[in-house]
Structure formats: C-alpha cells, structure tokens
C-alpha positions in Angstrom: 153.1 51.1 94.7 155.8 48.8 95.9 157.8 49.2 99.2 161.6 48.4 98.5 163.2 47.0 101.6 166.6 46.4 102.4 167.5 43.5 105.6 170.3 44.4 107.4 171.0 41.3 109.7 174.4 39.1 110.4 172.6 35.9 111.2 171.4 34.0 107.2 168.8 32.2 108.7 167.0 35.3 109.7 167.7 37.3 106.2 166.3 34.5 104.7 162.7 34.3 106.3 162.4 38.1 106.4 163.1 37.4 102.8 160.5 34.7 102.4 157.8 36.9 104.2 158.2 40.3 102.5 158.6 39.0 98.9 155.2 37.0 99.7 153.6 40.0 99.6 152.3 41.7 96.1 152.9 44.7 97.7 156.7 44.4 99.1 159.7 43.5 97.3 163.6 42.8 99.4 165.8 44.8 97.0 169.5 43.7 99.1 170.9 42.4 102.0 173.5 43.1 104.2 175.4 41.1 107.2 176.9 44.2 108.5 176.0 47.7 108.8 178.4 48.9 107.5 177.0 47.8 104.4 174.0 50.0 104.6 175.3 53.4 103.1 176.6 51.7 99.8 173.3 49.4 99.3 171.0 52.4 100.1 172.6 54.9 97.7 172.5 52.0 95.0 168.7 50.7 95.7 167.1 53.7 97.2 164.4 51.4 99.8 161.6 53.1 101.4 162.5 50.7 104.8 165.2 49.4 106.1 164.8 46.4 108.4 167.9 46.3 110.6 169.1 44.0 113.2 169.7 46.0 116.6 173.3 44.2 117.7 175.7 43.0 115.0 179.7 42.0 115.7 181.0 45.0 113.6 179.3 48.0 112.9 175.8 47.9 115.3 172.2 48.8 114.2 172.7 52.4 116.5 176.0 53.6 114.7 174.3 52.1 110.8 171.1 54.2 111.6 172.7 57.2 112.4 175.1 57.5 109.7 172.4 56.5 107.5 170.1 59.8 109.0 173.0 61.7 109.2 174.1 61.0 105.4 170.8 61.6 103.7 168.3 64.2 102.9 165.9 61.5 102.3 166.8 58.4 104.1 164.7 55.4 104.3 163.0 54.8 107.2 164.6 52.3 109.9 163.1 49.8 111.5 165.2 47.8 113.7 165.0 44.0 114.3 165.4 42.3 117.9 165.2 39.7 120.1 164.1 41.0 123.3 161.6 43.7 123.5 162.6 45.6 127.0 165.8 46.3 125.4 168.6 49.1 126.3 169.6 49.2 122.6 166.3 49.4 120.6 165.5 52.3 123.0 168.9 54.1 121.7 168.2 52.9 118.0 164.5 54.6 118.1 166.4 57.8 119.8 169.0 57.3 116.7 166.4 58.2 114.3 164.1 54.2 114.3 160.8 54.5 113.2 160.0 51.7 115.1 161.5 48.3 116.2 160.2 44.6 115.7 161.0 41.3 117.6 162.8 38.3 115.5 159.8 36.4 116.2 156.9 38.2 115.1 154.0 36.2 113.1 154.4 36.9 109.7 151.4 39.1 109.8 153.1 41.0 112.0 156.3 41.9 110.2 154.3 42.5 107.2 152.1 45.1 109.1 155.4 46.9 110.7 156.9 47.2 107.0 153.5 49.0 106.0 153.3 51.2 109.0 156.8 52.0 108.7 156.7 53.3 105.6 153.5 54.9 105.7 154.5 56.8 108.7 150.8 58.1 109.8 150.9 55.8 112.8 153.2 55.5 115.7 154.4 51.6 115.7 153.8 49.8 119.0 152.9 52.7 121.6 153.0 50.5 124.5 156.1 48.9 123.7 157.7 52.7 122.7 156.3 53.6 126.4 157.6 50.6 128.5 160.8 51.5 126.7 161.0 55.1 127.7 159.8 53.5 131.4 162.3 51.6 131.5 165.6 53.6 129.9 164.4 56.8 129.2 165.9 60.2 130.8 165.0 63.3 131.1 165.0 65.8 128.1 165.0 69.2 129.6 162.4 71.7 128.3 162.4 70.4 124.8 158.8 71.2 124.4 158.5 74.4 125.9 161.4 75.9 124.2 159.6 74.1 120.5 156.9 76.7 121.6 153.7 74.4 120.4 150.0 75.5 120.0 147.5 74.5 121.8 146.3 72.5 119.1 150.1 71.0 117.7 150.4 70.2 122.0 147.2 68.0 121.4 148.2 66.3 118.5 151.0 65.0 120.0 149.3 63.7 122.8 147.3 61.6 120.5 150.2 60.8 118.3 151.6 59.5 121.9 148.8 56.9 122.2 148.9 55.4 118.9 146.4 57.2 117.0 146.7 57.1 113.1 146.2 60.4 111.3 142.6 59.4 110.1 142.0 58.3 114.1 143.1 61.8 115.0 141.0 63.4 112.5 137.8 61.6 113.8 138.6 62.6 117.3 139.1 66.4 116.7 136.4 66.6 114.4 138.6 67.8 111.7 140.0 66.9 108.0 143.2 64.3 107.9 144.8 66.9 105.6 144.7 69.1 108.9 146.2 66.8 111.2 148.9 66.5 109.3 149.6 69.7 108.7 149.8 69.5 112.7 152.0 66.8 112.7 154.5 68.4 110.6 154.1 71.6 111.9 155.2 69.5 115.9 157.9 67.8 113.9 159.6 70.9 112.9 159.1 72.7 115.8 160.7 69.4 117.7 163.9 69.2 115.0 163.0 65.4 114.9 162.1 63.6 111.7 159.0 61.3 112.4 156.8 60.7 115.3 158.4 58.2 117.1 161.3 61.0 118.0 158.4 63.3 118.6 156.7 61.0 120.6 159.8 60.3 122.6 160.6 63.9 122.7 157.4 64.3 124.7 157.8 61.5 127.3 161.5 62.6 128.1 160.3 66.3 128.2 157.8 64.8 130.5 154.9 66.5 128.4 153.4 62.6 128.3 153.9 60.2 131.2 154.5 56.3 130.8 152.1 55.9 133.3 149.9 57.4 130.8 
C-alpha cells in the first residue's frame, strides 16, 4: 500500500529534497506541493494524501492556521506532520496542540524523514517522546482536569502512560501481557474519552492535565 504525501513548504529547495527522499522509497509517493498553506484545503480534497508534511512558519497563511482548518474541515483529514528548523520551538508545540501528529526538523537524515512519514501515517506509535516532552517542558500550560472529567479506567489510565513514553501498540501489548487488538481498543477507547484525534493530543492532554510529568 502506498502512502500519498503532500509537502507544504515556501522554500523550493526544501520541496525538492523532501521530494527526492520520499519518491525514493517503493513505498511513498509526493502526490502535490504547495508554497503556501493556504493551498492545503484545495490540494487535499483533489489528492486525498494519507500525510501531510508541512512547514511550521510560512509568510502567508502559517503551518498552525493550514492544520487547523485542514482538522476542522474534514471528517477524515490526513495526518499532519509539520516540518522545522529548530526543535525547542514555541510554534511546533502549538502546531502538535492544532491537531500535528508529530513534527520533524529540516535537517533530518533521510532515514529519518522516511521513518516519520511511516510512523505518521501508521499512527500506532507516538513520534519523538522526548522531543514532544521537552516541548511541553518548555511551553506547555496547564490543562485543568481534562483527565478526570474524561473519566478513564484503570486500564485506559495505563495505556496512556505507556503511550506517553513511546510505546508502539505491539510494545504495549508485550508489556501488559495482552493481545494488540486490545490495546487498541484502549487507545481508542482514551481517544474518545479525551475528544482528541491521535495520541500525540492525548499524550499532550495528559502532561498539561498533569496526569504525566516531563520530568517523567
């Protein structure tokens, strides 16, 4: 099965070898691209990706305001992964609390944008956990009693604690000693409760609820 992906970025030079690196791949195929997001909407309606690599800060319409009129437009959007140059940064944090899946530096190894793409789309794994939790270090406020009013089990409450570190589905599996088809019955079961649409909100949910620490 091939991954459609659409680049959303105002600088060529970077369109290009995100082009060059995906379409390398047997597995991965750029369907568009887009210098603006304001472009998004139009391209995904016509091409239907499953990801959408978008750069974080653009002159007119920004990664932030393209994402969440993209969510907010959609039954099915594609899933968002946005594209920057500094990791610690104020706007990937609001991007990934706009409804990003996850966030990837201009100057990963090809390897590594490859991998994002895959884990992206797959959406089994949270993308980058340390990186999500220096983030929410760093920027992150408080969310109020988000969790306690999404009235968790004791088991869902788990989950996401594990979903916080990293763990993959399978990973969780091993560690509860159950089937994969039960964690993610889990995992959909926190989403709901949490209103939030993958894990990385979840996961985010949990740290500004203060469920999860940074400090671990």
């Amino acid at each position: 099965m091939t991954i459609g992906v659409l680049i959303v970025d105002d600088d060529e030079l970077i369109r290009v070898g995100l082009r060059a690196i995906i379409d390398a791949q047997p597995d991965l195929r750029v369907l568009a691209e887009a210098a603006d997001g304001a472009e998004v909407l139009p391209l995904v309606a016509r091409h239907r990706p499953a990801v959408v690599l978008m750069d974080v800060r653009m002159p007119g319409v920004d990664g932030i305001q393209a994402t969440r009129s993209l969510l907010a437009a959609s039954a099915d959007p594609p899933r968002v992964l946005v594209v920057t140059t500094f990791a610690n940064d104020e706007y990937v944090y609001d991007a990934l609390r706009a409804g990003a899946s996850g966030f990837l530096l201009k100057r990963a190894r090809p390897a590594e944008v490859v991998e994002a793409v895959r884990v992206v789309a797959a959406g089994e794994s949270l993308l980058f956990p340390a990186a999500i939790r220096r983030l929410v270090g760093a920027y992150g406020g408080r969310g109020g009693d988000r969790l306690r009013a999404a009235r968790l089990t004791e088991r869902e409450a788990e989950v996401l604690r594990l979903m916080a570190t990293g763990l993959s589905n399978p990973e969780i599996a091993a560690h509860l000693v159950v089937g994969v088809e039960t964690v993610k019955t889990h995992v959909g079961n926190v989403l709901a409760k949490l209103g939030v649409r993958d894990r990385t909100q979840a996961v985010i949910a949990a740290y500004e609820s203060g469920f999860v620490t940074p400090a671990g």
